[in-house]
PAMI-260482 format. One record per residue (C-alpha): residue in one letter; x, y, z. Coordinates in pm, 1 decimal, padded with zeros to 6 digits. Layout:
<recs>
- res|u|v|w
- a|X|Y|Z
...
</recs>
This chain:
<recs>
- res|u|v|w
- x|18402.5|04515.2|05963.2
- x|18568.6|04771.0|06175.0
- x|18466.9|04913.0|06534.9
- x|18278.2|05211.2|06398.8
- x|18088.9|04975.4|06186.3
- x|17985.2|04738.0|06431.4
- x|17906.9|05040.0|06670.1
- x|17655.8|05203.7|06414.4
- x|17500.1|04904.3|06312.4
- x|17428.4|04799.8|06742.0
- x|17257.7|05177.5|06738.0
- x|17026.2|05068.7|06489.4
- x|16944.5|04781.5|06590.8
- x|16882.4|04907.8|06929.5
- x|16659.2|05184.3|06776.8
- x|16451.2|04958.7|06625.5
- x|16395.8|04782.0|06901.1
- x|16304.9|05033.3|07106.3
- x|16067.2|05159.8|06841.7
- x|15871.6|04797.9|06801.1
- x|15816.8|04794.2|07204.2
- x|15676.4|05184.2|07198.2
- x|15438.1|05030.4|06936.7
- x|15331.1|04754.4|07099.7
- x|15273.3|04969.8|07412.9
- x|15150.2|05225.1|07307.7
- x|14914.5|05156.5|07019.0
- x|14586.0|05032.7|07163.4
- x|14427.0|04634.0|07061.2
- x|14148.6|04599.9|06853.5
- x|13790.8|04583.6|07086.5
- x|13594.9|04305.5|06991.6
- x|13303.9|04543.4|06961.9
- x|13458.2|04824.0|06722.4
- x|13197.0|05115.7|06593.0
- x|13235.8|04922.3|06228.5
- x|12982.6|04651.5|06469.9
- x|12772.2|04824.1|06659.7
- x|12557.5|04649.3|06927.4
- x|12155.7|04587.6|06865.2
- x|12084.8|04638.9|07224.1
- x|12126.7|04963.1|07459.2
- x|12481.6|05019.3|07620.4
- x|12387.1|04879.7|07921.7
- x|12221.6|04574.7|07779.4
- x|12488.0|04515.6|07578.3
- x|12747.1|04563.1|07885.6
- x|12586.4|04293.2|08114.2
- x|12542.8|04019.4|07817.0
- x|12965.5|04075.8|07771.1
- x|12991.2|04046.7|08122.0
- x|12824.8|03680.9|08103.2
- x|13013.4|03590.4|07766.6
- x|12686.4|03585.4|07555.0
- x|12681.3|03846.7|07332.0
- x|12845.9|03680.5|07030.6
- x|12553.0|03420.8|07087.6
- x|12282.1|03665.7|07148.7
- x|12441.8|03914.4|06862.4
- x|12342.6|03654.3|06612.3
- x|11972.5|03613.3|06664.1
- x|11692.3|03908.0|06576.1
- x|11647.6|04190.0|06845.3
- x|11427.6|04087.8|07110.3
- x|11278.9|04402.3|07297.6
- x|11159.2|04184.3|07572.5
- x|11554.6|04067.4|07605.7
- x|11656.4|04404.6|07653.9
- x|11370.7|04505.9|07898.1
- x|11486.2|04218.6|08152.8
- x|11867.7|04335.9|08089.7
- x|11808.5|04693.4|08174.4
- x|11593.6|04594.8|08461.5
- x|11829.7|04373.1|08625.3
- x|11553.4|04104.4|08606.0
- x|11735.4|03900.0|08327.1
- x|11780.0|03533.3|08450.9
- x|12006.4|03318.5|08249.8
- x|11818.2|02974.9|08200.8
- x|11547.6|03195.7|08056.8
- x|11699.4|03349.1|07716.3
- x|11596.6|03163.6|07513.3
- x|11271.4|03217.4|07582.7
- x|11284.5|03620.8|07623.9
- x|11404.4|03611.0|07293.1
- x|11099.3|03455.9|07178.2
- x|10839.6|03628.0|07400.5
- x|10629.3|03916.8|07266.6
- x|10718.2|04283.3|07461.1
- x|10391.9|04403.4|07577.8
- x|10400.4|04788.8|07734.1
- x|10227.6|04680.9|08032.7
- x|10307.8|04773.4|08477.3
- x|10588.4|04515.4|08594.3
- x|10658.1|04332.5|08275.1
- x|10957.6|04213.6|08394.2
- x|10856.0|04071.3|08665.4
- x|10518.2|03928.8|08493.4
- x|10700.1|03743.0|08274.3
- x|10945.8|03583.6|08550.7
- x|10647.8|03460.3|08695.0
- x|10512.3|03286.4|08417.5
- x|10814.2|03129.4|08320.8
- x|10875.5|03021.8|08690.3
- x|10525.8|02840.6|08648.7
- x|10657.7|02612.2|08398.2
- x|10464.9|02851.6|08129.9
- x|10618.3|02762.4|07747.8
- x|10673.1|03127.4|07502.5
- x|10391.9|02988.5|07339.2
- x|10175.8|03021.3|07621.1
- x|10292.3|03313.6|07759.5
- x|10225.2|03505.3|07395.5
- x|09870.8|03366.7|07408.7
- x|09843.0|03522.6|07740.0
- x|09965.4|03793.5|07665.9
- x|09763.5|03908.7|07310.0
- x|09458.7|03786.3|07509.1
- x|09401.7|03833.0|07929.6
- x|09629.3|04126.1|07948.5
- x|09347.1|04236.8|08190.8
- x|09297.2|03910.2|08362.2
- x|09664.0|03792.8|08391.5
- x|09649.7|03802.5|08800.8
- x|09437.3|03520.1|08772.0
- x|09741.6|03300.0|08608.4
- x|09970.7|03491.8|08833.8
- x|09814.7|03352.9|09160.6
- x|09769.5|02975.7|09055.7
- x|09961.5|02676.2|08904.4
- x|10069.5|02630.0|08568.0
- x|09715.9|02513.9|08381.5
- x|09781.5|02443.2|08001.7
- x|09604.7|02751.4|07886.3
- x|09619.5|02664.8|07522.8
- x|09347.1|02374.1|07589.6
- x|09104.8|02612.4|07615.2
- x|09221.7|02828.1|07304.8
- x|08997.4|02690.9|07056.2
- x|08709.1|02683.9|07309.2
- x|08488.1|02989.9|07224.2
- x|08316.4|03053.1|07517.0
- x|08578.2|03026.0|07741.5
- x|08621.4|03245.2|08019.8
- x|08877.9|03347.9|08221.4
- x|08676.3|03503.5|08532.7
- x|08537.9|03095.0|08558.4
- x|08858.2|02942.3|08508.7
- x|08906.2|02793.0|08879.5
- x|08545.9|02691.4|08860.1
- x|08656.5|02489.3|08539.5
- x|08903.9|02306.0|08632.4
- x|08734.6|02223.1|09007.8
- x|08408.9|02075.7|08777.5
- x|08661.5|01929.9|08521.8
- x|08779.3|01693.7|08828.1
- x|08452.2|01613.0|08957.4
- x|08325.1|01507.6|08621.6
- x|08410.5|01289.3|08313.1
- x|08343.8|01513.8|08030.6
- x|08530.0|01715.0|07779.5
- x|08661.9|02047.5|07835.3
- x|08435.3|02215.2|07596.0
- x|08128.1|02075.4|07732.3
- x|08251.2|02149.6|08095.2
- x|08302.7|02514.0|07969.9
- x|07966.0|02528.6|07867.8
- x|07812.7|02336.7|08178.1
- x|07998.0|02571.1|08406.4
- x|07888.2|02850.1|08196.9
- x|07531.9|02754.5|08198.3
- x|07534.5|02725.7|08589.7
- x|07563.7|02386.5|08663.2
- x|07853.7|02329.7|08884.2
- x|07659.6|02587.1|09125.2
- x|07267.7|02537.8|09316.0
- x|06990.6|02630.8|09142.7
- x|06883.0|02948.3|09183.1
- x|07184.0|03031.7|09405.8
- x|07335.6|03246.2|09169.2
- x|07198.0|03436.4|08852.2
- x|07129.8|03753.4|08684.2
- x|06849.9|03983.9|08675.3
- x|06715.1|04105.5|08359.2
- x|06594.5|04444.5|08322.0
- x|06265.6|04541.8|08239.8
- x|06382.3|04628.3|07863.5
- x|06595.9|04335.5|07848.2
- x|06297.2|04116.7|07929.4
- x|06136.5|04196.0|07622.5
- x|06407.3|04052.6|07390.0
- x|06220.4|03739.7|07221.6
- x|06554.7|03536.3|07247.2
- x|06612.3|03597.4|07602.4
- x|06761.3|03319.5|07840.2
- x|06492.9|03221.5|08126.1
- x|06623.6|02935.6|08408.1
- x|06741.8|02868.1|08727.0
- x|07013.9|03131.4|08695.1
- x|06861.1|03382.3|08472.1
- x|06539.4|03579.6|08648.4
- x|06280.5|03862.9|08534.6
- x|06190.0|04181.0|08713.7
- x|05899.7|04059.3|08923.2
- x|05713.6|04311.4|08771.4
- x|05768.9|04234.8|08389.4
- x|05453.8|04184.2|08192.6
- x|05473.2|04202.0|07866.0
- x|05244.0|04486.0|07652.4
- x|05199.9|04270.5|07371.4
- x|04937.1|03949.4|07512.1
- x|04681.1|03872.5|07283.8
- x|04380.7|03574.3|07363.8
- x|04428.0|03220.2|07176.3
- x|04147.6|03128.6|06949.2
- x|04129.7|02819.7|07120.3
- x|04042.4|03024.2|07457.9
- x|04064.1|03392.8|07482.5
- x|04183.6|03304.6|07860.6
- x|04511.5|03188.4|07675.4
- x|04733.9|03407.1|07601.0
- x|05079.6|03475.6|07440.6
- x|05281.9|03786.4|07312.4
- x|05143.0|03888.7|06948.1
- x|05399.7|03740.1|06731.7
- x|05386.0|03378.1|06937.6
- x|05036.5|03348.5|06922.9
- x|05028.0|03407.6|06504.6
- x|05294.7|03137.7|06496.8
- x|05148.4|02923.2|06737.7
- x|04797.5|02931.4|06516.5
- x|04992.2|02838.3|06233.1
- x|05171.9|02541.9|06422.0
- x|04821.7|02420.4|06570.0
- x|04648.1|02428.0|06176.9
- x|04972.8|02268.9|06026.6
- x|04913.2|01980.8|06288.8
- x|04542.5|01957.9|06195.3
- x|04647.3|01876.5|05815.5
- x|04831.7|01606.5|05976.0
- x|04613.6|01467.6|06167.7
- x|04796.4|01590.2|06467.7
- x|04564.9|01762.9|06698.3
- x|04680.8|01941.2|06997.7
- x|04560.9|02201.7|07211.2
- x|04722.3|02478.2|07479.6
- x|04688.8|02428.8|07845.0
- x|04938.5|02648.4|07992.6
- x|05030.7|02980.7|07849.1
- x|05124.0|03320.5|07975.7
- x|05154.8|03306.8|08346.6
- x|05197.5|03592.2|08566.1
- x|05426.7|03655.9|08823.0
- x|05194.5|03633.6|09108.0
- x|05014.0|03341.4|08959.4
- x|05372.0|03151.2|08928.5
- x|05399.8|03245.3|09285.2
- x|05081.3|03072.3|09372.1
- x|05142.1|02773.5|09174.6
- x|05500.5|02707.1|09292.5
- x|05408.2|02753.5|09637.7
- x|05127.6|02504.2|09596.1
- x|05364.4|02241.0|09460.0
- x|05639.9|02308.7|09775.4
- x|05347.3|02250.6|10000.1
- x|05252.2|01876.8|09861.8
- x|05580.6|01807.3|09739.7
- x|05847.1|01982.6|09963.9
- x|06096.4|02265.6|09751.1
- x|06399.0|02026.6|09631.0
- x|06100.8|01776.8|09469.6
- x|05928.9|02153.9|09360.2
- x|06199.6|02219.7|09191.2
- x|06272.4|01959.0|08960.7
- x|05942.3|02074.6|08751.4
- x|05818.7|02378.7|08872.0
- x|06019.9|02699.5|08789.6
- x|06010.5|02959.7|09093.6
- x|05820.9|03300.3|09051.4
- x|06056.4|03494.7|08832.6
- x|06241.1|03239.9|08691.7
- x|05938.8|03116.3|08456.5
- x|05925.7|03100.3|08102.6
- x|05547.4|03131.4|08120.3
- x|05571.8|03509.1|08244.4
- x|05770.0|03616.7|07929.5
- x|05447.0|03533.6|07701.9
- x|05638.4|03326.9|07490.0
- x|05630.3|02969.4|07619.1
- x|05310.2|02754.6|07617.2
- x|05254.9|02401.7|07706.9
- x|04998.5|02172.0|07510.2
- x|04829.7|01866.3|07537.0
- x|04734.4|01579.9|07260.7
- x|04355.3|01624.9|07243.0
- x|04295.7|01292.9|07399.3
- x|04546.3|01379.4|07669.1
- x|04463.7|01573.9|07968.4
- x|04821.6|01727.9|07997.2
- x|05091.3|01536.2|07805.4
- x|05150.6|01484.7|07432.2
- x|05136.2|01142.5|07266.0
- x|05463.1|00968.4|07151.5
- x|05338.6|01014.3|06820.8
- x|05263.1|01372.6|06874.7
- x|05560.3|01461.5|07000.9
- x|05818.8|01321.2|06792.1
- x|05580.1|01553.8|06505.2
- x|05657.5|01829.6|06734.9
- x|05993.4|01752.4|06732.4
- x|06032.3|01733.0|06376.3
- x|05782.1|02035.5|06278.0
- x|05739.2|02288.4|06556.6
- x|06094.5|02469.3|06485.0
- x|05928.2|02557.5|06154.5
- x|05677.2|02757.1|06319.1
- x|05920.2|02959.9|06571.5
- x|05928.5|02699.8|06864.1
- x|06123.3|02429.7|07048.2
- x|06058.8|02189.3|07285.2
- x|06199.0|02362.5|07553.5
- x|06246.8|02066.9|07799.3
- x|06346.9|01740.7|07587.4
- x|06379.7|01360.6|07692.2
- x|06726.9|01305.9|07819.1
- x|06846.7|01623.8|07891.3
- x|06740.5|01671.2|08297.6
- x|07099.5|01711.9|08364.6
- x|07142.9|02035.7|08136.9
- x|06815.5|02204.3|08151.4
- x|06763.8|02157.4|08558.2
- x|06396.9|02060.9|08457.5
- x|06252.9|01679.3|08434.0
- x|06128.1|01621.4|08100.4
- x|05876.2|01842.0|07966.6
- x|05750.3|01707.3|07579.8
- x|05443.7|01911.2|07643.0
- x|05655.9|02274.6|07668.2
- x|05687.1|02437.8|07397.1
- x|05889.3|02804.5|07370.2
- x|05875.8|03057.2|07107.8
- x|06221.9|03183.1|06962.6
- x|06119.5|03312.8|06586.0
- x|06185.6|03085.3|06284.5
- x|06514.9|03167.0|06208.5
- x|06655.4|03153.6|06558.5
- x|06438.1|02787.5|06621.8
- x|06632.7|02663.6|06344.0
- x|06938.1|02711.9|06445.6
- x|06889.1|02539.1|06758.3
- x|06669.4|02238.3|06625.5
- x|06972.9|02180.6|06390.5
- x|07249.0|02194.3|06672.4
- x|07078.6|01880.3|06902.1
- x|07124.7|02144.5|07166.0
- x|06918.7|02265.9|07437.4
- x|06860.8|02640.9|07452.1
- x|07072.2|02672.6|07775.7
- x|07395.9|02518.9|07571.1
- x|07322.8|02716.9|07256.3
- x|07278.3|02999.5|07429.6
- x|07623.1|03052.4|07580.7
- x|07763.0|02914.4|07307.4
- x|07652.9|03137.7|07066.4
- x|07466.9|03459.4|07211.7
- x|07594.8|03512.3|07552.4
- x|07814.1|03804.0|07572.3
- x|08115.3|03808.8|07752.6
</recs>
């Protein structure tokens, strides 16, 4: 191989060379995130999850709205993916930052979910206390949120289950008597199924437009329908040898008054109270309760009679509205001789429960 042969042959070789390092340099690498795989997240979502060296990891799992929210917002905190991915996106003020919260409270996704397709419009009240395990009270129908400090402060003091310490809170019973309640209105007091005790009143002027006299005594009276059930009660009794007669009917307002006041004198107001309703918060005035007495009795029932009473009178509309044993619920010593007009159907359904009215009442008619 001559000169010329060797000096061609260095030329090309140096021309190739040359060519491979313009390639190198000047051709551009390969992205890791080319337009053939396009990101599911917004550019600057997608940005900050590179800059932590997550992507790949996050790229894999569905699109989480939530996820991207707390990216955007710069409110993303990396211990906490797992769960944003997981948590439902809810259009609501200061999401971000609601969220955060929770999860800072030791709240699971589960939880927070529940929270979220539920007390949207309470959710301050979770905000400004410690964790609680929220989904305890999920099956719990009567649970509300507005009462959920007083809950858990009556849960402590007592040894029952959190459903009945929903319903004993709900009923009024971690608070005084008579210290707190609602006020029907005049229309409302006309309802048949309506709620009357320590922390449900009547308009002092309520009288109902419907009284008609007993047979037994046209002094006695009740509302129309309660008096044609209570007939039929009293005759159904007779064919059973079970004779009873009213002693205590309709009561007004003014005559509660007088009564009550009577009863505070002899027996001083906390004694009063533990069988005397005060004016307004009487059964009596609504015209639908009535208390009877066995006819050899001056104002009490029989054993006999009232374990028939028991066992018959919700047939006829009525319950015994004060039972043995449950003092603690109804606010009221026992009362076998009280008797309270709630329609057939509606008696029923509380005879067959083993509740007293207060319990079945919030559980199943109180609206919230």
């Amino acid at each position: 191989m001559n000169s010329k042969t060797i000096k061609i042959l260095i030329a090309i070789l140096t021309i190739i060379a040359i060519s491979i390092i313009l390639i190198v340099i000047l051709i551009p690498k390969k992205v890791e995130n080319t337009p053939n795989e396009p990101s599911k997240y917004s550019e600057k979502a997608t940005k900050i999850l590179k800059d932590k060296d997550i992507f790949k990891e996050v790229d894999k799992l569905d699109y989480s709205k939530t996820l991207e929210v707390l990216l955007e917002e710069n409110k993303f905190i990396d211990k906490y993916l797992d769960d944003y991915t997981k948590i439902d996106y809810k259009e609501i003020d200061d999401f971000s930052n609601t969220i955060n919260t929770l999860l800072n409270k030791d709240y699971t996704y589960q939880e927070i979910n529940y929270i979220l397709n539920n007390y949207l419009s309470n959710i301050d009240i979770l905000l400004n206390m410690k964790h609680i395990n929220i989904l305890e009270f999920k099956d719990i129908t009567n649970f509300d949120i507005n009462k959920l400090e007083r809950y858990l402060k009556y849960n402590e003091d007592n040894d029952y289950d959190l459903k009945t310490v929903v319903t004993y809170v709900n009923i009024g019973l971690d608070l005084e008597g008579y210290s707190e309640y609602k006020t029907y209105t005049l229309e409302e007091a006309k309802d048949i199924t309506i709620l009357v005790n320590k922390y449900h009143k009547l308009p002092d002027d309520y009288e109902p437009d419907d009284l008609v006299s007993l047979s037994y005594n046209e002094n006695y009276k009740l509302r129309k329908e309660a008096a044609e059930a209570f007939e039929k009660l009293t005759n159904a009794g007779i064919l059973e040898n079970v004779i009873f007669y009213p002693f205590s009917p309709y009561r007004s307002f003014a005559t509660q008054n007088i009564l009550y006041n009577r009863y505070k004198q002899v027996d001083g107001e906390k004694v009063a109270d533990t069988y005397s309703a005060r004016p307004g918060f009487s059964e009596h005035q609504l015209g639908l309760a009535v208390d009877v007495r066995s006819s050899n009795l001056s104002d009490n029932l029989t054993t006999e009679h009232y374990n028939w009473m028991l066992e018959n009178s919700y047939k006829y509309g009525f319950i015994i509205r004060y039972p043995k044993g449950k003092q603690h619920i109804t606010q009221y010593i026992e009362e076998p001789w009280h008797i309270r007009y709630l329609g057939t159907e509606l008696a029923t359904k509380v005879h067959d429960s083993g509740l007293t009215y207060d319990e079945y009442y919030d559980i199943y008619m109180e609206n919230r």
